[in-house]
Backbone as XML, in Angstrom:
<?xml version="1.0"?>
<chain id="A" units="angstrom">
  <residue number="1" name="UNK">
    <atom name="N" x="0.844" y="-1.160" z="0.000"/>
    <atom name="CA" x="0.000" y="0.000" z="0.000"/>
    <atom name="C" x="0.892" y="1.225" z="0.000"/>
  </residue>
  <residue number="2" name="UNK">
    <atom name="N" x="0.592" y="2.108" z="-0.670"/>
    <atom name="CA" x="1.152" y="3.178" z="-0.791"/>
    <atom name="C" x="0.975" y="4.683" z="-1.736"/>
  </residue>
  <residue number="3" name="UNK">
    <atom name="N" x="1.627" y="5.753" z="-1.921"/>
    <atom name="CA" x="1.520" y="6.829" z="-2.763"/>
    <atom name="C" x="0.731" y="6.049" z="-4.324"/>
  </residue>
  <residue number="4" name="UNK">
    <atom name="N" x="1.726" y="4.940" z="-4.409"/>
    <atom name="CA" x="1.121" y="4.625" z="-5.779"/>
    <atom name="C" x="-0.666" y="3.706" z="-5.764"/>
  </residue>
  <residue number="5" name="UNK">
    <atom name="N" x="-0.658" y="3.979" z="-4.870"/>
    <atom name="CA" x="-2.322" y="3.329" z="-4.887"/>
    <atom name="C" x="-3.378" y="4.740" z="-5.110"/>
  </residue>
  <residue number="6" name="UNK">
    <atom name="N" x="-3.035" y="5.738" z="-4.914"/>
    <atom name="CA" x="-3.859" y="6.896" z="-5.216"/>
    <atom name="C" x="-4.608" y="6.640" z="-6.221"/>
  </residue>
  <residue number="7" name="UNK">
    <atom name="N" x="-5.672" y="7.609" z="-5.931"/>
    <atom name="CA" x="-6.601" y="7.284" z="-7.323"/>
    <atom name="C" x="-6.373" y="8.440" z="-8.279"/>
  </residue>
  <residue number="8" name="UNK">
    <atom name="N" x="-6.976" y="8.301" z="-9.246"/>
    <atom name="CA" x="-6.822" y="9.487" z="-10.135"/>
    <atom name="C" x="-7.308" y="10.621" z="-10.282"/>
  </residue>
  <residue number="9" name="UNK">
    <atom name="N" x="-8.402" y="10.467" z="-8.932"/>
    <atom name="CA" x="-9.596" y="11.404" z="-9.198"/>
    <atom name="C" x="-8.991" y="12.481" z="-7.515"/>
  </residue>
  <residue number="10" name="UNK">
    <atom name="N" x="-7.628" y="11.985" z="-7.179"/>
    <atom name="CA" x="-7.561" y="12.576" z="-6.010"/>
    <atom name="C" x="-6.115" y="12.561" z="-5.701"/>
  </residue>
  <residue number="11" name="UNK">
    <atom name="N" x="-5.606" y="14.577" z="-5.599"/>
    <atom name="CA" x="-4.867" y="15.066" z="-6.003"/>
    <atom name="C" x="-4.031" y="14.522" z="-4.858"/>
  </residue>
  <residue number="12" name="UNK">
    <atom name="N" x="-2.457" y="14.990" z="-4.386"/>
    <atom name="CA" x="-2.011" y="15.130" z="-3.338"/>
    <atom name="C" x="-2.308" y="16.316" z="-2.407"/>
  </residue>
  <residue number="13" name="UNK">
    <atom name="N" x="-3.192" y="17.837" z="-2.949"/>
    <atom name="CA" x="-3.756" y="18.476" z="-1.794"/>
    <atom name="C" x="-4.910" y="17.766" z="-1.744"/>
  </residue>
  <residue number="14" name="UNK">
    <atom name="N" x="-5.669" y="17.255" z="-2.338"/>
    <atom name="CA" x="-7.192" y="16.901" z="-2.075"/>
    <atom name="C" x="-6.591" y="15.185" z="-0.975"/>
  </residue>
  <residue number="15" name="UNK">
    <atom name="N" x="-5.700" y="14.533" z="-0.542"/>
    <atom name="CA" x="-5.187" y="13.847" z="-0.067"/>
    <atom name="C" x="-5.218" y="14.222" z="1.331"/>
  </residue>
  <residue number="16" name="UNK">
    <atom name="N" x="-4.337" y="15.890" z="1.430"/>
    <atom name="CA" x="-3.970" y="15.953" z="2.951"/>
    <atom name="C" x="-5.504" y="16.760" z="3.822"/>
  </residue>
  <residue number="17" name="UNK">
    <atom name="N" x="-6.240" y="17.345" z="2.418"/>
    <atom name="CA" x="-7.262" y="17.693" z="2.590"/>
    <atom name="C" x="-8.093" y="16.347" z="3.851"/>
  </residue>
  <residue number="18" name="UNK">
    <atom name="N" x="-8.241" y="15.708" z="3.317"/>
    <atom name="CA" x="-8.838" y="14.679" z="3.542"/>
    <atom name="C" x="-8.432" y="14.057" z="4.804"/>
  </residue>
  <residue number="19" name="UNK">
    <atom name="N" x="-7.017" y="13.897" z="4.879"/>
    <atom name="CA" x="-6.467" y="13.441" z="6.257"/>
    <atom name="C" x="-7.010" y="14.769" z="6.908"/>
  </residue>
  <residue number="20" name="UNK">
    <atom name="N" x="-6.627" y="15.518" z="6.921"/>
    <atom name="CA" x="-6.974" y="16.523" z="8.125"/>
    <atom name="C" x="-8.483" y="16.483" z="8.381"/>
  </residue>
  <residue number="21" name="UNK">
    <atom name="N" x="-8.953" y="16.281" z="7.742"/>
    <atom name="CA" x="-10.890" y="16.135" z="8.319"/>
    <atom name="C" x="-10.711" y="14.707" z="8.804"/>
  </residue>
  <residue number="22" name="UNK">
    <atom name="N" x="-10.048" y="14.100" z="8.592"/>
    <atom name="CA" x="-9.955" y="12.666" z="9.275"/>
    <atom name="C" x="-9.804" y="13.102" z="10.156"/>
  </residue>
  <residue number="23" name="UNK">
    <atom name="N" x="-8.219" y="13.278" z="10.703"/>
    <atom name="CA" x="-8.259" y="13.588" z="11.934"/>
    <atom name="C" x="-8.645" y="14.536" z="13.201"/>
  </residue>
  <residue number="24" name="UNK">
    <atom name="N" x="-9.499" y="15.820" z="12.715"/>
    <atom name="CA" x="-10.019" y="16.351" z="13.229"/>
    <atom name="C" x="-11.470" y="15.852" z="13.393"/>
  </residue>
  <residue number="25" name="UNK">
    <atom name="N" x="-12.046" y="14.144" z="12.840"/>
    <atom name="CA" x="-13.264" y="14.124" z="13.251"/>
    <atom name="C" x="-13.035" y="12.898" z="14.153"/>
  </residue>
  <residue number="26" name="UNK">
    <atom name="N" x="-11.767" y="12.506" z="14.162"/>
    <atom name="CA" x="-11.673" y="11.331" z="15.281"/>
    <atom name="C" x="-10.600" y="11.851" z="16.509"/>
  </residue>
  <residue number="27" name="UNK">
    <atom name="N" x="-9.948" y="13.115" z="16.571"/>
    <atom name="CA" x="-9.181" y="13.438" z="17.365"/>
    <atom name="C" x="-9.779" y="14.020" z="18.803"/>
  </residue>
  <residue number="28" name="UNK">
    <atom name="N" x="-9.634" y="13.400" z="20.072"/>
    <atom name="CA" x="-10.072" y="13.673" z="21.198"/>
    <atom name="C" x="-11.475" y="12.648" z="22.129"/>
  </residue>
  <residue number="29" name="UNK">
    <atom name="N" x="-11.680" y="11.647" z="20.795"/>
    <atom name="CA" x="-12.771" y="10.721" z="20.740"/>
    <atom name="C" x="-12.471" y="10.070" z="22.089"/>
  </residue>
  <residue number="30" name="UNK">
    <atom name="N" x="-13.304" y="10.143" z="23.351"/>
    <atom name="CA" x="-13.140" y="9.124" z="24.469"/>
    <atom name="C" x="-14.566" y="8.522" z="24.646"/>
  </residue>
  <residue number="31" name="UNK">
    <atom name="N" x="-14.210" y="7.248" z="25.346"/>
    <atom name="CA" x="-15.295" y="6.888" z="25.915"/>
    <atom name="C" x="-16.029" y="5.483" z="24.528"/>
  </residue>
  <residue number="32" name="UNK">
    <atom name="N" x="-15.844" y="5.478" z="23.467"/>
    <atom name="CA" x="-15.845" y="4.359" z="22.509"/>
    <atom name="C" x="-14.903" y="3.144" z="22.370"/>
  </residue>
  <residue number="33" name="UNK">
    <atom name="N" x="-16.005" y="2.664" z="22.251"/>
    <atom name="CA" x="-15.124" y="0.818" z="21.999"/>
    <atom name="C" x="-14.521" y="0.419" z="21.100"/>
  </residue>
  <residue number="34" name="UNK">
    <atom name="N" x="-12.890" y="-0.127" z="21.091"/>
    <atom name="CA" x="-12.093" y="-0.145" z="20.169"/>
    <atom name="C" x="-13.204" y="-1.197" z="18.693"/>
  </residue>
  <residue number="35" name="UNK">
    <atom name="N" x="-13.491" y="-2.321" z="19.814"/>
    <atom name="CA" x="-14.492" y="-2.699" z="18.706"/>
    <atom name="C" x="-15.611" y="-2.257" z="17.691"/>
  </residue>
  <residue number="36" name="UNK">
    <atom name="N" x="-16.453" y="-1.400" z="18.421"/>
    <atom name="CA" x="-17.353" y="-0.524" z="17.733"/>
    <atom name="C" x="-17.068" y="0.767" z="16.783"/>
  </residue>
  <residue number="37" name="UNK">
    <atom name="N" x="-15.881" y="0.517" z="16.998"/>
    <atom name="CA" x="-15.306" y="1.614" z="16.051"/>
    <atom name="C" x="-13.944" y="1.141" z="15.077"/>
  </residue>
  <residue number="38" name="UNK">
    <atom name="N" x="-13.676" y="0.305" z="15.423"/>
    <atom name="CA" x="-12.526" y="-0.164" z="14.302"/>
    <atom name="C" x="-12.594" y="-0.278" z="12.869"/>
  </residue>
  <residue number="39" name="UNK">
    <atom name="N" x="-13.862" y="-0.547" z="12.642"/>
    <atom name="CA" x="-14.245" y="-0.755" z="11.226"/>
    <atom name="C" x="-13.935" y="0.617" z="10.501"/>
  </residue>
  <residue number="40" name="UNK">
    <atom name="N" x="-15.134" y="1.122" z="11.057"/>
    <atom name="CA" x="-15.266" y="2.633" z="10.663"/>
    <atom name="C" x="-13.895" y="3.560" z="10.852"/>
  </residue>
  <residue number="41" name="UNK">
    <atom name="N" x="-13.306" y="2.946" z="11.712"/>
    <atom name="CA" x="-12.163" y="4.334" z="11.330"/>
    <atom name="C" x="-10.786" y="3.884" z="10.650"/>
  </residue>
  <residue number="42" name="UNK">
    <atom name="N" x="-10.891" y="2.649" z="10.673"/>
    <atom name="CA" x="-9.715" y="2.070" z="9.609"/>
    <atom name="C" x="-10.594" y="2.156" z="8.056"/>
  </residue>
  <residue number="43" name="UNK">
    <atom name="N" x="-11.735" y="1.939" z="7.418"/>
    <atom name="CA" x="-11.913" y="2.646" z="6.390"/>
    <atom name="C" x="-12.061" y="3.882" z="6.243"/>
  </residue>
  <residue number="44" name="UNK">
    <atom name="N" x="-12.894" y="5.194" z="6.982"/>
    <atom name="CA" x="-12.342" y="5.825" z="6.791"/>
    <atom name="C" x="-10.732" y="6.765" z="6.514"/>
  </residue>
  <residue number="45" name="UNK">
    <atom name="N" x="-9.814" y="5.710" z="7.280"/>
    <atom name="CA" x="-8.675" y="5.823" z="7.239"/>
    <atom name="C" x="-7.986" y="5.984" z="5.903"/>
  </residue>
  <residue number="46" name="UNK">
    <atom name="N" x="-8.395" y="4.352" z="5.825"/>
    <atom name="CA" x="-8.014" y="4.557" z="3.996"/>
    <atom name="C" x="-8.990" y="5.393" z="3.019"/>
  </residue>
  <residue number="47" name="UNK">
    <atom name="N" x="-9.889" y="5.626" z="3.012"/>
    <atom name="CA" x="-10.632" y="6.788" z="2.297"/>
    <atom name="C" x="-9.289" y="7.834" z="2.173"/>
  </residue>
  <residue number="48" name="UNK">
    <atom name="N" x="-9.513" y="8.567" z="3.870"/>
    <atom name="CA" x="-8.370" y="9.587" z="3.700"/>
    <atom name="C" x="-7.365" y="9.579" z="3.185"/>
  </residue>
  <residue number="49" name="UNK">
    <atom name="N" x="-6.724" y="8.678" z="2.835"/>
    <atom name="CA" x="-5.808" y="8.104" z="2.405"/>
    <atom name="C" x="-6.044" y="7.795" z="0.846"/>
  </residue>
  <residue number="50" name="UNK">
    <atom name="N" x="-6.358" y="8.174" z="0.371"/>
    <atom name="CA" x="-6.587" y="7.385" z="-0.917"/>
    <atom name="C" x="-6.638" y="6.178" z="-1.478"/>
  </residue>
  <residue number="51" name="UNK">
    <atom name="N" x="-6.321" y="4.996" z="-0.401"/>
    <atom name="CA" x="-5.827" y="3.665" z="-0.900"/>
    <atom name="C" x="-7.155" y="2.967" z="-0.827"/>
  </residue>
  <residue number="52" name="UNK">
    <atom name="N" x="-6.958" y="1.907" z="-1.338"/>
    <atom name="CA" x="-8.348" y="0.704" z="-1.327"/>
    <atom name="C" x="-8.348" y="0.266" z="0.017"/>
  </residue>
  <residue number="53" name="UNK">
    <atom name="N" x="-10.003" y="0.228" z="-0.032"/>
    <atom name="CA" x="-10.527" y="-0.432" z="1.553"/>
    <atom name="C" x="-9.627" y="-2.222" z="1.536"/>
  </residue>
  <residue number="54" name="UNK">
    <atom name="N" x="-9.666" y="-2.439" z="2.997"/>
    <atom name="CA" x="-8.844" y="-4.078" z="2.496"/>
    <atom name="C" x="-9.811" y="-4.889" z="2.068"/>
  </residue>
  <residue number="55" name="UNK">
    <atom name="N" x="-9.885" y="-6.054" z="1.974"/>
    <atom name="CA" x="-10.672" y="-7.003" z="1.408"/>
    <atom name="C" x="-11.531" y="-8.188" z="2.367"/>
  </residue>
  <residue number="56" name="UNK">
    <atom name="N" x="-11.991" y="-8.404" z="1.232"/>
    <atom name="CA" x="-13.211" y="-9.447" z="2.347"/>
    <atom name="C" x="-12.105" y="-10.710" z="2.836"/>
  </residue>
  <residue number="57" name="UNK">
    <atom name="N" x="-12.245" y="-10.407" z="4.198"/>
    <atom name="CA" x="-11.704" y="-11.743" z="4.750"/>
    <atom name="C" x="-12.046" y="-13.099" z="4.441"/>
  </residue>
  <residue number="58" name="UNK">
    <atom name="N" x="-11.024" y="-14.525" z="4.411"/>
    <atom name="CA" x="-11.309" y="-15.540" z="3.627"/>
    <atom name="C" x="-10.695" y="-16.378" z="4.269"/>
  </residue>
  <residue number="59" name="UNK">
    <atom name="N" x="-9.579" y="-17.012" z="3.360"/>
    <atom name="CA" x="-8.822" y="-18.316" z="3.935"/>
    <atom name="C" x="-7.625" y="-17.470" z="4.574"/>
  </residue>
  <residue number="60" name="UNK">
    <atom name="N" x="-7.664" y="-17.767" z="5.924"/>
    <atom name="CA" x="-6.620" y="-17.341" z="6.784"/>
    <atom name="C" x="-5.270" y="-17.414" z="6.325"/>
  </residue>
  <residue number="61" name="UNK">
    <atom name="N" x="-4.925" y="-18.494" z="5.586"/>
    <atom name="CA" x="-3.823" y="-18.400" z="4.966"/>
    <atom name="C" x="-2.978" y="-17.282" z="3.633"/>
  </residue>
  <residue number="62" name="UNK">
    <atom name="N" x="-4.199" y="-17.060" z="3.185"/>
    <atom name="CA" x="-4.451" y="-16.121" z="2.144"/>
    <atom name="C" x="-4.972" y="-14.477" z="2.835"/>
  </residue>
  <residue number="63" name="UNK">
    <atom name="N" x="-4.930" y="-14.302" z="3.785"/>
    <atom name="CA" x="-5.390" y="-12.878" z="4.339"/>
    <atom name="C" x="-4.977" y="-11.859" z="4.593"/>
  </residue>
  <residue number="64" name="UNK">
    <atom name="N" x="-3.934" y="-11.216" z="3.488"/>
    <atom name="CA" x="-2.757" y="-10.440" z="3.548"/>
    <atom name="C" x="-3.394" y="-8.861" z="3.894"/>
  </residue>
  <residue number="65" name="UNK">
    <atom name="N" x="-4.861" y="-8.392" z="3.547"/>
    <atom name="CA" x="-4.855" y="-7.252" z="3.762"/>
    <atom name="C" x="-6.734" y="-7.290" z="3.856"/>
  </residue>
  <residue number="66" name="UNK">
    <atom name="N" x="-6.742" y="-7.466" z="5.313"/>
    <atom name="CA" x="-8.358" y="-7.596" z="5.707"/>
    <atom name="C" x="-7.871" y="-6.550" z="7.007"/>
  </residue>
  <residue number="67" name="UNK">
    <atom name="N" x="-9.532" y="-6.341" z="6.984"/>
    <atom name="CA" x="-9.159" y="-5.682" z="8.941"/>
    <atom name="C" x="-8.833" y="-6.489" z="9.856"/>
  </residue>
  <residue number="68" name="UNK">
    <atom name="N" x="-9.228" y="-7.669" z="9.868"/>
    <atom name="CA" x="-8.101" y="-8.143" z="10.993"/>
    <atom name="C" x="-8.105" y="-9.858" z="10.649"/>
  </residue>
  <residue number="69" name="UNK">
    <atom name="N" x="-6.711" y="-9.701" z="11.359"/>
    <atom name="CA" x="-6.449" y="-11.531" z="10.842"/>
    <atom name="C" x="-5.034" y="-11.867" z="11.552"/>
  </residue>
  <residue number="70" name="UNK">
    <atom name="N" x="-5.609" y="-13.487" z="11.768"/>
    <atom name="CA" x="-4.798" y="-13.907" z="12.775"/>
    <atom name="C" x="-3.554" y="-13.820" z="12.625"/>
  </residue>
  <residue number="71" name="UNK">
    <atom name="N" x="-2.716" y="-13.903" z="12.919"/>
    <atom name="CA" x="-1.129" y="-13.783" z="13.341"/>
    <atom name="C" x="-0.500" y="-14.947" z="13.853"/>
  </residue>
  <residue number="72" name="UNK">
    <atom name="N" x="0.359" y="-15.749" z="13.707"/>
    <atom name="CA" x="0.833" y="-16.733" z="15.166"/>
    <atom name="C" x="2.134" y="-16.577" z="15.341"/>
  </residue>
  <residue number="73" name="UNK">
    <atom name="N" x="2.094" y="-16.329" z="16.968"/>
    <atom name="CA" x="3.164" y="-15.951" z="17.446"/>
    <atom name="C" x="4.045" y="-17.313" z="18.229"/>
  </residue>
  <residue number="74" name="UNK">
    <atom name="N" x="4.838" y="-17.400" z="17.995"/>
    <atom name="CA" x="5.699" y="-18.505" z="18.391"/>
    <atom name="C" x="6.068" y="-18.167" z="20.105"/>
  </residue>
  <residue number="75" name="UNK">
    <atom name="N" x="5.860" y="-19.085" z="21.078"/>
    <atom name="CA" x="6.821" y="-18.882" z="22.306"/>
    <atom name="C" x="7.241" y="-19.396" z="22.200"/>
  </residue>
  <residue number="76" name="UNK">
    <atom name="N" x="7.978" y="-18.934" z="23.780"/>
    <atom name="CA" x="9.339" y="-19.021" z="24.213"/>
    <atom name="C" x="9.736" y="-20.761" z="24.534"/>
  </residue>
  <residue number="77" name="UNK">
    <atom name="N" x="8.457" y="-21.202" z="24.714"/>
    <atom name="CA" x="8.100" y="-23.065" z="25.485"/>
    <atom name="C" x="8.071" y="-23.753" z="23.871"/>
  </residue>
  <residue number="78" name="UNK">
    <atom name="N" x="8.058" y="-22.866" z="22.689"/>
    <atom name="CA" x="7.979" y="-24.034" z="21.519"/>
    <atom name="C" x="6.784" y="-23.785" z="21.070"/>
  </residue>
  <residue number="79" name="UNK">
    <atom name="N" x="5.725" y="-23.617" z="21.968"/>
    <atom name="CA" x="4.619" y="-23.535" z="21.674"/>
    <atom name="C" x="4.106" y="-21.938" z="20.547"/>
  </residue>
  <residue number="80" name="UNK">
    <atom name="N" x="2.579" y="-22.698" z="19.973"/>
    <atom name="CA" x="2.528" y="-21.289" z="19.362"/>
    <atom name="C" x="1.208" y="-20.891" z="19.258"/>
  </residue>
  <residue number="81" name="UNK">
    <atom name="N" x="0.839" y="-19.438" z="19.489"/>
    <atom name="CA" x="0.134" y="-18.337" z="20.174"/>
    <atom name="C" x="-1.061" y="-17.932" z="19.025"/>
  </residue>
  <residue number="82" name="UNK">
    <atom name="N" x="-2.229" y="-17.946" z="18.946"/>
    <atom name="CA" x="-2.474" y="-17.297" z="17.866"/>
    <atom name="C" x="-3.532" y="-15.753" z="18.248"/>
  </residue>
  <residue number="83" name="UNK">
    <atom name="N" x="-2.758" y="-14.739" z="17.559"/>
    <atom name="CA" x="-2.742" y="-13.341" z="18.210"/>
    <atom name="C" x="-3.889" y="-12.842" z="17.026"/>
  </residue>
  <residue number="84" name="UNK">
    <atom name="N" x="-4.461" y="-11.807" z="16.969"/>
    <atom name="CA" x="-5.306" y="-11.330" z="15.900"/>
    <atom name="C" x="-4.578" y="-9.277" z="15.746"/>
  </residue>
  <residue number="85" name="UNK">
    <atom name="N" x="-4.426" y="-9.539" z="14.690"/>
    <atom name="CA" x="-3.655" y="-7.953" z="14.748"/>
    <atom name="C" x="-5.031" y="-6.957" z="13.214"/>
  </residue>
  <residue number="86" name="UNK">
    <atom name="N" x="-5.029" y="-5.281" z="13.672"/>
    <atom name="CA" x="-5.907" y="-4.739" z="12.553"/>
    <atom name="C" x="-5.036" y="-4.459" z="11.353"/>
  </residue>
  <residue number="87" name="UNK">
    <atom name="N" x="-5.574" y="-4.346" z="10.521"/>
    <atom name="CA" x="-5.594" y="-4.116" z="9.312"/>
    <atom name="C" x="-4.133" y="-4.696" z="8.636"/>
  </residue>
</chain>
């Protein structure tokens, strides 16, 4: 993900444009649930951003860019952990 995912229809001021109403409509937000709001502000995120929303989650193995998807973390005993991380 990156600069080159921009769209065409959206400049680099119409970009920071955009972040800044982002973050002036989520900046100071207390009292909401990371859950009830994760969706919504990681797409709006990428909105602001110009990049593509991620994709419909599927085969875990295949889930390189969803809002969230498992992870496995290896311990320290051998054993291994399975963590869920966003976007």
């Amino acid at each position: 993900m990156g600069a080159d995912q921009l769209t065409e229809t959206q400049s680099r001021p119409g970009v920071l444009a955009a972040a800044e109403a982002f973050i002036a409509r989520w900046q100071g937000r207390e009292g909401g649930q990371v859950r009830a709001n994760y969706g919504m502000f990681l797409r709006e995120f990428c909105s602001a951003l110009a990049i593509r929303p991620p994709d419909p989650a599927g085969d875990p193995e295949t889930n390189d860019y969803v809002f969230e998807c498992v992870v496995r973390e290896p311990g320290r005993d051998g054993g291994v952990s399975n963590r869920r991380i966003d976007l």
